[in-house]
N, C-alpha and C positions, 0 to 999 in steps of 0.2 A: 504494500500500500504506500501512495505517494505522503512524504511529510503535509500534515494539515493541523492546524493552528486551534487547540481544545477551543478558543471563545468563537469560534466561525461551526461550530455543531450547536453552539446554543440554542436552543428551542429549533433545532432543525428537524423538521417532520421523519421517521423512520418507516421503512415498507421492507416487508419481506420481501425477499425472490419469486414467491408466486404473486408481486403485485397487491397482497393485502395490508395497508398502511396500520402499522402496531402503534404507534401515539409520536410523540416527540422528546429528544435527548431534553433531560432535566439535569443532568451535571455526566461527568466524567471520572473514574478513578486511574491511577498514574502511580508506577513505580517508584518510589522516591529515588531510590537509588540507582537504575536505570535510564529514570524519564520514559518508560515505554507505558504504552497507552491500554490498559488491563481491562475495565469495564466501561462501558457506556452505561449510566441508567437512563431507561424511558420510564416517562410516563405514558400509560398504557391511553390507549382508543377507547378502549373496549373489555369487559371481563372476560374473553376468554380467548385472549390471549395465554394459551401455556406451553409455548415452544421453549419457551427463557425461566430459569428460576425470580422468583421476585422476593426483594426484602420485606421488613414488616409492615413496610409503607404501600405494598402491593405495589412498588416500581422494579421495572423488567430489569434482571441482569444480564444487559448483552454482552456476549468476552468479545473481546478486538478483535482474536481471530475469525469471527463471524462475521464481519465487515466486509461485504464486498465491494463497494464503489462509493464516494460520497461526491454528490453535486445537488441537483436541487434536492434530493432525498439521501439522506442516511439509507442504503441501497446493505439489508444482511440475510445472511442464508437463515 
């Protein structure tokens, strides 16, 4: 994945690969000591969503490797 800048995902819409839009990145988690980009959380669209584990806040844990493409959407498997 190309370098991309955590405040340009801010509230950026997320869509699975089969085209169904799961909510919008609501923050980011991050290596400290790598800097590598570990979780995206969404907030969910919808209840049922359950491809992704969710915290107790019911927001999605996406792992980075999951990320296939970000432009207008946060684009994951």
């Amino acid at each position: 994945m190309t370098t991309v800048l955590a405040s340009t995902l801010s509230n950026k819409p997320v869509m699975g690969s089969d085209g169904k839009e799961l909510g919008t990145v609501h923050n980011v988690t991050m290596n400290v000591e790598t800097g590598a980009l570990e979780y995206v959380l969404v907030t969910p669209k919808a209840d049922d969503v359950h491809r992704f584990e969710t915290d107790d806040d019911g927001t999605l844990l996406v792992p980075a490797d999951k990320i296939q493409n970000v432009d207008d959407y946060l684009m994951v498997e």
